[in-house]
N, C-alpha and C positions, 0 to 999 in steps of 0.2 A: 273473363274470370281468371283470377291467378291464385294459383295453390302451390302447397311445394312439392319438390322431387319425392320418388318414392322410397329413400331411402329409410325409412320410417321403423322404429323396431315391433316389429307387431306381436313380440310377445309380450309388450305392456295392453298395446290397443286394441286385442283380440282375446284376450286370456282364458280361457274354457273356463265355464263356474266351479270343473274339478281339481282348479290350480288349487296349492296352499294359498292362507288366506296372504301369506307375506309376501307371495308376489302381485299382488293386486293394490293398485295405487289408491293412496290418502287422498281427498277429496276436498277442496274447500272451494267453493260456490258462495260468491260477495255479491250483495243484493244493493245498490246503494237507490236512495228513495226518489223520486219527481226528477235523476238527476238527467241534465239533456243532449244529444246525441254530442252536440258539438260542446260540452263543458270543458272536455277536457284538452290538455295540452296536445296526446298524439291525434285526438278528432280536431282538432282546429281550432281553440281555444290560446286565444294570446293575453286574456287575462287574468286566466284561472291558474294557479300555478300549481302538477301534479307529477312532479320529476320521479317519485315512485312511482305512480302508474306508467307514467311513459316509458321507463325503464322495462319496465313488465310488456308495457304494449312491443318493444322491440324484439322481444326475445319470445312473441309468443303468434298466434294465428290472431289477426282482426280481422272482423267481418264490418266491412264498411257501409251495406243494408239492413242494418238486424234490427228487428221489431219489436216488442212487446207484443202481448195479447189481448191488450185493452189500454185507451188511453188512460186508466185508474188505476190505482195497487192494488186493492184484492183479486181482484178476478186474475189481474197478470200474476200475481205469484201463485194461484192456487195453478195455474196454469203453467209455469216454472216445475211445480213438484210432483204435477201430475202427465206431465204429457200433452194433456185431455183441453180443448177448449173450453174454455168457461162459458159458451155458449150451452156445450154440452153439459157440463154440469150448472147450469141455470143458476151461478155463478157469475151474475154479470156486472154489478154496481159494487163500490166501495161499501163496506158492511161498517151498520146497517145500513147505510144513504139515506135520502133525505125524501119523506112521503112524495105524494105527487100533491101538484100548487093550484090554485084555480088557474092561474096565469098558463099554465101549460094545457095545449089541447090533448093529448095524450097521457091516460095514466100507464104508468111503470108496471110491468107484470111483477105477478106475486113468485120474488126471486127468493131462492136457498140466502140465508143468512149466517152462516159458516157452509167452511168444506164438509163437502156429504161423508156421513161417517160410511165408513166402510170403502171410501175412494183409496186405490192403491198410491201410495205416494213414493217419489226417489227415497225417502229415510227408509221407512219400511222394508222395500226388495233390498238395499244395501244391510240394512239391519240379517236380516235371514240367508244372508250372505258372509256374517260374523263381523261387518264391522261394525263400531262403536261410533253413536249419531248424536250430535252435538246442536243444537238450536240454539241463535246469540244472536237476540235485537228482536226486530219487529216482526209479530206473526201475521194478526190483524187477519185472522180465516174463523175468528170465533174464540166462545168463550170457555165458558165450562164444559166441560163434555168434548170439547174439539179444540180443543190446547195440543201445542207441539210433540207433547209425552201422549195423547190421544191415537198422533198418525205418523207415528215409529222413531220419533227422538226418545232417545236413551236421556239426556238431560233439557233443560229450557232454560235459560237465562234469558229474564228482559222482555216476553215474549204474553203477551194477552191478546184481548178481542181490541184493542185499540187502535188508534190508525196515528197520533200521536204520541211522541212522550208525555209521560204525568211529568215531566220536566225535565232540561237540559244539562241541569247542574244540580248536583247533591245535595240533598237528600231527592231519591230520586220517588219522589210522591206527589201524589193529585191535591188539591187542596184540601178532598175530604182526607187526606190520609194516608189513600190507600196505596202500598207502594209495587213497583215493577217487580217482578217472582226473580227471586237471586241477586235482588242489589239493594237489599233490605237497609245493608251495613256499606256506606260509601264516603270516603272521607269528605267534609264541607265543602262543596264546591267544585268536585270532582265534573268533570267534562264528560256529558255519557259517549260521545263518540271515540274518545279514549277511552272509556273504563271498557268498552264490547270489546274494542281489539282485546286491551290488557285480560281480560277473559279467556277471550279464544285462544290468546299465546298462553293461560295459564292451564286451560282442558288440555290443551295437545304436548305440551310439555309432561304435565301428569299424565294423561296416556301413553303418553312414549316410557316412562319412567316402570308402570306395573303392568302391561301390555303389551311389550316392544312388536309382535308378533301380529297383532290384531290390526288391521288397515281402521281409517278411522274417518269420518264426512262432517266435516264442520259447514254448517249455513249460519253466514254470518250478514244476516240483514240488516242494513243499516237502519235505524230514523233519519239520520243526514241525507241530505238537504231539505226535507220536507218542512213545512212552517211548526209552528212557530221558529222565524229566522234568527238563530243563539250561537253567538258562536264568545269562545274566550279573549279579551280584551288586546292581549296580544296576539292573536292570531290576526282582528280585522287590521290592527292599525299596520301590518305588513303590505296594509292594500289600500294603501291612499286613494284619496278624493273620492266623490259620492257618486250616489246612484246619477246614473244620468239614463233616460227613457231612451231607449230605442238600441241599446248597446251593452254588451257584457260590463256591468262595472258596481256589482254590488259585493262591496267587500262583505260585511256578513256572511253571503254565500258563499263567496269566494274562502273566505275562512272555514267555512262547515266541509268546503270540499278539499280545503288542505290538512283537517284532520283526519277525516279519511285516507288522505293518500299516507299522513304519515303513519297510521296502521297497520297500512299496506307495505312499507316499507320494515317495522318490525314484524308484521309477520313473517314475513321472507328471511330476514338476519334471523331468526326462529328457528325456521325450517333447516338452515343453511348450520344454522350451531348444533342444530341434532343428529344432520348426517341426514336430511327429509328431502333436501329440494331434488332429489332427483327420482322420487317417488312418489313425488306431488302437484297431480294437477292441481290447475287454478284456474277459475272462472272467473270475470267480474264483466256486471252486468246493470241494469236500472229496471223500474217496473214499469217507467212511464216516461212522456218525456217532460222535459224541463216546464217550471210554472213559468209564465211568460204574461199573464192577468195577475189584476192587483186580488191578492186573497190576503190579507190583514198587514200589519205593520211590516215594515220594511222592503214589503214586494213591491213590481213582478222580482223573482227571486234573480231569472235569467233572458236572454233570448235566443231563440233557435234559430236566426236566420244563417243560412237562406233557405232554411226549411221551414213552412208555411205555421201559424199559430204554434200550441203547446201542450200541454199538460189536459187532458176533458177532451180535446178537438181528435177526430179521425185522418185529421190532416196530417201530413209525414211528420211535422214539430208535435205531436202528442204523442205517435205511438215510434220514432225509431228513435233508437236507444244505442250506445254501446253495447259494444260482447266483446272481449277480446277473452280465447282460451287460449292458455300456460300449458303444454301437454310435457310428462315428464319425458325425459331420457333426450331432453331438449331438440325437438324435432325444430328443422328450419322453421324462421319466422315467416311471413305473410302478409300481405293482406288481401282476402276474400271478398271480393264483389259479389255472389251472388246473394239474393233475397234470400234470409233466415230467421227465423222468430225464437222468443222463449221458449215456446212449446219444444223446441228441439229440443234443450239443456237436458231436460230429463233421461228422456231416452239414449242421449250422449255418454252420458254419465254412469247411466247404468250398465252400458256395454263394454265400455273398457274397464267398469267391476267387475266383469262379469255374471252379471246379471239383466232382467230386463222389465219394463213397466207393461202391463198386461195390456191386452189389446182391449175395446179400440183406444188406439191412440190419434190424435189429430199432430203431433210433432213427428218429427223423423233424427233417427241419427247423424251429426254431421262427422263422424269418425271417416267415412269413406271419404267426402270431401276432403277434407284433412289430411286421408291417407294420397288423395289423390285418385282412386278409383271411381268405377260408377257404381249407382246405387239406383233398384228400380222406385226407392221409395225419395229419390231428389233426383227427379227429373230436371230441366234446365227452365220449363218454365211451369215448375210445382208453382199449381197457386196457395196464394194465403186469404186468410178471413181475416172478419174482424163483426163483432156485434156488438153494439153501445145501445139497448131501447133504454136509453136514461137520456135525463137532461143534466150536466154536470156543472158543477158546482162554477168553473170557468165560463158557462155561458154556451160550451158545444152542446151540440141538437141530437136526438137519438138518428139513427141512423147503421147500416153496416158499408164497409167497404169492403174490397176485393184487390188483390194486385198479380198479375198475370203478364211474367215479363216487363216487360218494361211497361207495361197500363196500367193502370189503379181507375178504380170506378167507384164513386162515394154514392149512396143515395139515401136520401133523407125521407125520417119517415112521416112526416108529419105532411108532404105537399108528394112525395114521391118523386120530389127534384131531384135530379139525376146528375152528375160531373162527372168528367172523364181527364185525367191528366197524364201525360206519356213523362214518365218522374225519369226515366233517363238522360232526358234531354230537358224538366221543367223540376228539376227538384221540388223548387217554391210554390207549385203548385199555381203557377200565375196563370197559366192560358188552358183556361177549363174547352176542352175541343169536343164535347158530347154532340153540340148542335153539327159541328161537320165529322161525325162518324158515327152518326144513329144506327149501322149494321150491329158495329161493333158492340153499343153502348146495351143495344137489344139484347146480342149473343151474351155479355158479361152478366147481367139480369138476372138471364134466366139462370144462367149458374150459379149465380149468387142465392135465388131463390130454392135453388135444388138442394144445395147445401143447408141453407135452413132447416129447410124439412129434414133431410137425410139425419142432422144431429140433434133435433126437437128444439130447434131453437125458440124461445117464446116471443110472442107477440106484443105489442102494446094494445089498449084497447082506448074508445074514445072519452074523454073526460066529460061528465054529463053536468060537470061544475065548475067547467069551463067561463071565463070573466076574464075578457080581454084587456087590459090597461083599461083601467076603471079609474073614475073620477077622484084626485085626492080631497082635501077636508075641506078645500076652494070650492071644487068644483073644475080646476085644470086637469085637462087628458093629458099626459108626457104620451108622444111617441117616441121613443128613443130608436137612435139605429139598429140597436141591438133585438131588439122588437119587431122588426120589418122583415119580411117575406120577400125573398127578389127570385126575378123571374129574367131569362134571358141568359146570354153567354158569360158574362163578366165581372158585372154588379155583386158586389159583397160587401160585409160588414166586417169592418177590421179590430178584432180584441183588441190590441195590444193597446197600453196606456196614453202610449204617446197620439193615437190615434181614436180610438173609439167612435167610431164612425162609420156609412156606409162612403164604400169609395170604389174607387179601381173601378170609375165609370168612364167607362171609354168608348162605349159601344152603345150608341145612341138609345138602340131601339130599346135596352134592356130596362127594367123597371123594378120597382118595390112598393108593395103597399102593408097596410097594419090593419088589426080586426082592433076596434077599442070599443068599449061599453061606454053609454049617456043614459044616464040616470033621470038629469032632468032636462028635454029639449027645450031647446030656445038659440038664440044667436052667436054663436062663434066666432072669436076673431081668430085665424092663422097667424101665426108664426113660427117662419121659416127659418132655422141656425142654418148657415152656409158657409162653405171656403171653398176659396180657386186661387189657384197659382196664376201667376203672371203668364198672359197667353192664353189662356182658357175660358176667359171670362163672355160674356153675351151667351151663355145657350140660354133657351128658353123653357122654361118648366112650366109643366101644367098639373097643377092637386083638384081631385075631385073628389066631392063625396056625394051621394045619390042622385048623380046628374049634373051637380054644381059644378064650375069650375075655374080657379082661381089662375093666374098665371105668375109666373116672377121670373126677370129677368136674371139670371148668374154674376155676382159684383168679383170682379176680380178683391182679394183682401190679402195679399199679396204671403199667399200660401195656402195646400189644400186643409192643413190643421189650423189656420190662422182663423179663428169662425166667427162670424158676426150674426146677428137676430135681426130681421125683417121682417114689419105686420106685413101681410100679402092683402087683406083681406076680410073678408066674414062671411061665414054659411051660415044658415038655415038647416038646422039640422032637426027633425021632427019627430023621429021616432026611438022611443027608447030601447034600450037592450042592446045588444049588438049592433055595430054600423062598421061600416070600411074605408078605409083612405088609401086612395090610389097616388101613386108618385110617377110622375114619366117625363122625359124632356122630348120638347117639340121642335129641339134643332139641337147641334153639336159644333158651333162654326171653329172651335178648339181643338188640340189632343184630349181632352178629358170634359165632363160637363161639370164637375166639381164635387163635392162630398158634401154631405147633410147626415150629422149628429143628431139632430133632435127637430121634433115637428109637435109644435104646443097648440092646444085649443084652449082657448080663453073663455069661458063665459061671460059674456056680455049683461052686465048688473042692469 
């Protein structure tokens, strides 16, 4: 881990709550939306282009493991403002989220649909502290009754129960209407990720002008990146040629994220013309990670590699994010390796206010890190949670993980399949090692499980309208990859576009099957979609359903996304309701047995 020296002035980062309030530092904490750990230029981005942030990122602490609190936005911001896991505050889907499906065996527990009122938030303990709290962009923690001015902003712009813009460009309205609270009046066409900055420089300019004395906490959330993907006509064409699958290069996004940065850049010329920057932290931050699945036009927005899926998934590409903190009186830069979450920002924040969020808290201050000292509440291998009982809109599975030093242990709650990956040494989460460290995998568990309870996390329960891929208006079953249950070390199903498949079969023994519903039995013909790269081709597959079983040899198609359709066969399938389809290979003479997209039953007219 690397931190800087202690030369550090600790009478900014220490300041007793009985200082005046004008020695206590101006606040602003930048939320920006799905955007992903590696988007930007100082994370490792060579196509995004964000020379304000990276300017910022030099001069300030990065934390090069930081997390969210949920691969989703609400739950990770209500968890930004309060400390508190959104486990705890049963707070756990994007509000409202989406019922539960027949399709899904698990219904969703009956979760908080805004922040609980009466939750202490950073605005709040700051507010009764005498600074002046500014809310600018996206709240999306509720409606009426639990709006920004509900849970201690002094102002709201921009800011409702939505998890979208009513629109990207002026007039900034829904179709029925209705428009965003404070941008009522915006000129034709105006760019909302411009007009928030141009906002926030307009509260703190005013503030500074009949206030000079009053410290002041701007939370400036963005809508940017999030979809619908809108970005102003000159901004994309700065970013030639088109989306291409599998690789950074969707200028739209790329656009939405160099409006931001350029924000960020008059924010600071801002601070810097008022005589502020050197009493003004800066945070900047994501609540999730990067969308990386197709969810409407224009997407996937980005890709996280070499960190595993994105945006919904518990996998490192959903929940690590950027953090880089700006502390004032310009303390050495940084960058911080150890594992840190959202959760911390809060309680960060409120201490070098001089203030603090009420206990329990589930974040910790990282001011001591920062200073360089210890702290008994960041221990070296403090673990983290994480609680998703949702199915999310990307296709990730309910489930909670766990990371404990360099181990992270996922388990899914639907089969209680268990992975274990050492993210030190496997960022991308490629070689799940649960089957050779079952001590460990045991030991993680149970801790995982204690913590549930400990913080009342909620349960799922089982769906009793459960209807597994059910016959369409044919009478065809799709089994898709995305649909399949795998079992073994290896075997997964891979979101991203370019791929959509179950793959990363490299380990013979592992398998996959599917529950699908038959309404009307009768004869079945198989058909197997397949790819194999050059070299891998001959394993031998065997499908079965109640006994039956079909085989098919692996056709090299000279790629593992390269896929081709093959009748196998026909079963006999006789009983309606529920039935199962087994997937397994009965040889491997290759590095790989090949990927399988989709598995069709045909009804036999």
């Amino acid at each position: 881990m690397t931190v800087p020296l202690g030369w550090i002035c600790s009478l900014l980062l220490t300041a007793p709550a009985a200082d005046p309030a004008s020695t206590r530092p101006n606040i602003i904490l930048m939320v920006a939306d799905d955007l992903g750990a590696r988007d930007l230029g100082f994370s490792g981005s060579t196509y995004h282009k964000t020379p304000e942030l990276d300017r910022l990122a030099a001069q300030s602490q990065v934390f090069t493991q930081a997390y969210s609190a949920c691969p989703v936005c609400s739950p990770s911001r209500a968890g930004l403002l309060t400390g508190k896991h959104p486990a705890r505050l049963h707070l756990t889907d994007w509000l409202p989220g989406q019922p539960s499906l027949t399709s899904q065996p698990l219904r969703r527990p009956d979760d908080a649909r805004s922040l609980p009122a009466g939750t202490p938030t950073l605005a709040q303990v700051l507010k009764e502290k005498g600074y002046a709290t500014f809310h600018v962009g996206k709240w999306h923690l509720g409606g009426k009754g639990s709006m920004p001015t509900d849970h201690g902003f002094d102002i709201n712009i921009g800011g409702d129960q939505t998890g979208t813009p009513r629109s990207y460009f002026a007039p900034f309205r829904s179709a029925n209407g209705e428009a965003m609270p404070g941008l009522e009046n915006a000129p034709e066409g105006e760019y909302l990720t411009d007009r928030l900055a141009n906002e926030s420089i307009r509260l703190i300019k005013d503030h500074t002008a009949k206030k000079k004395e009053a410290p002041f906490f701007l939370y400036l959330a963005h809508y940017a990146p999030h979809t619908p993907l809108k970005a102003p006509e000159d901004l994309v064409a700065k970013f030639p040629g088109k989306l291409t699958l599998g690789r950074q290069s969707n200028p739209i996004y790329a656009a939405m994220i160099a409006s931001i940065d350029d924000g960020v850049g008059r924010l600071r010329k801002t601070l810097d013309d008022l005589n502020l920057s050197d009493n003004t932290i800066i945070v900047f931050t994501s609540d999730n990670g990067g969308l990386c699945t197709r969810e409407g036009p224009n997407t996937p927005a980005t890709i996280n590699s070499p960190l595993r899926e994105g945006k919904g998934y518990l996998y490192e590409g959903g929940i690590r994010v950027p953090l880089l903190i700006h502390t004032a009186k310009k303390t050495p830069p940084a960058r911080i390796n150890m594992p840190v979450t959202g959760l911390d920002v809060g309680p960060t924040l409120a201490q070098w206010a001089g203030a603090s969020l009420p206990a329990p808290l589930d974040g910790a201050s990282l001011a001591p890190l920062i200073e360089g000292t210890s702290s008994p509440d960041l221990p070296p291998l403090r673990p983290l949670f994480w609680h998703y009982p949702h199915y999310s809109n990307q296709g990730g599975r309910p489930g909670s993980a766990m990371r404990e030093g360099p181990w992270k242990l996922v388990e899914f709650f639907e089969t209680g399949r268990r992975e274990l990956f050492h993210i030190e040494k496997d960022s991308g989460e490629n070689q799940n090692l649960a089957p050779d460290e079952p001590a460990r995998v045991e030991a993680m568990a149970k801790r995982l499980e204690v913590w549930r309870q400990e913080i009342g996390a909620q349960s799922m329960t089982p769906n009793t309208d459960y209807r597994p891929n059910p016959p369409d208006d044919q009478g065809v079953i799709l089994l898709p990859g995305r649909a399949a249950e795998v079992t073994g070390k290896m075997l997964r199903f891979e979101p991203l576009p370019h791929k959509n498949t179950l793959g990363y079969w490299v380990v013979k023994d592992d398998a996959a099957y599917w529950e699908f519903t038959v309404e009307k039995p009768g004869t079945f013909t198989v058909e197997l979609t397949q790819g194999c790269g050059n070299g891998s081709g001959g394993a031998e597959l065997a499908i079965s359903v109640n006994g039956q079983i079909l085989k098919h040899k692996v056709v090299e198609t000279g790629g593992f996304q390269a896929f081709k359709a093959f009748d196998i066969g026909e079963l006999e399938i006789s009983k309606a309701g529920k039935n199962r389809l087994d997937l397994r290979a009965l040889s491997k003479p290759g590095p790989a047995v090949g990927d399988v997209p989709l598995i069709r039953l045909l009804p036999k007219s």
